[in-house]
Structures are given as C-alpha cells and as structure tokens.
C-alpha positions, 0 to 999 in steps of 0.5 A: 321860104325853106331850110332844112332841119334835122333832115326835112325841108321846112316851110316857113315865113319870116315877115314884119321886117322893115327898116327896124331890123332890131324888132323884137321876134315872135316865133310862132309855133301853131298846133300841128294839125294846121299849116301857118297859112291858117293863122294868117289873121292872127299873124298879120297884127303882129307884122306891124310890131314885130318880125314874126317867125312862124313854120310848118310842122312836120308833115303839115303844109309845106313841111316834109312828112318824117320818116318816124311819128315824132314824139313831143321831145323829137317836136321841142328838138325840131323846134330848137333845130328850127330857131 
C-alpha cells in the first residue's frame, strides 16, 4: 500500500486486521538500511494478536528517495507525519 507523507510516497503494510477491528496496533519502525519485507519473520507472529503497521523508510524499499539527507529529528517528524 502507499500514502504520502511530507511530499514522498511511502510504502507500507497494514496487516493482521480481521473481525477484531479494535486489535491493539503495533507500529513497526525498522532500521533504516532494510525494507519491511526483511522483517517478514518477525512480522507475521505478531499478525495473529495485532494489526501491525509497518513502513519503509525514506529512500528504502518502496519508499521515495528525499530530495535533502534527513537528520534523526526530520526522521521522528516523518514517523509522526506517518501515524
């Protein structure tokens, strides 16, 4: 799936919904240098109890390159933006 934040499209999963709608959510936030699809193995547990919400960073996997390096407060707004 994708949306944009702060200008950049964003890939990201929005799994483990079911008819408990009002599962607890898990946002994933991963290291930067891997796409979500590296986390596969730990994701899918998690499915089971929760939604679990997890997105590429930017510049990483599906995720547009910035135009700018980001510094870690550009990356906490980006998460914030995000959620």
């Amino acid at each position: 799936m994708q949306v944009t934040v702060s200008g950049l499209r964003v890939n990201y999963i929005d799994n483990g919904r079911g008819p408990e709608d009002d599962r607890e959510v898990i946002l994933f936030l991963h290291g930067w240098g891997a796409p979500i699809t590296a986390y596969r193995a730990v994701l899918a547990p998690l499915e089971e109890k929760y939604r679990v919400v997890a997105f590429d960073m930017p510049g990483v996997g599906g995720t547009d390159e910035p135009p700018m390096p980001m510094t870690v407060p550009d990356y906490v707004d980006f998460a914030e933006g995000f959620a």
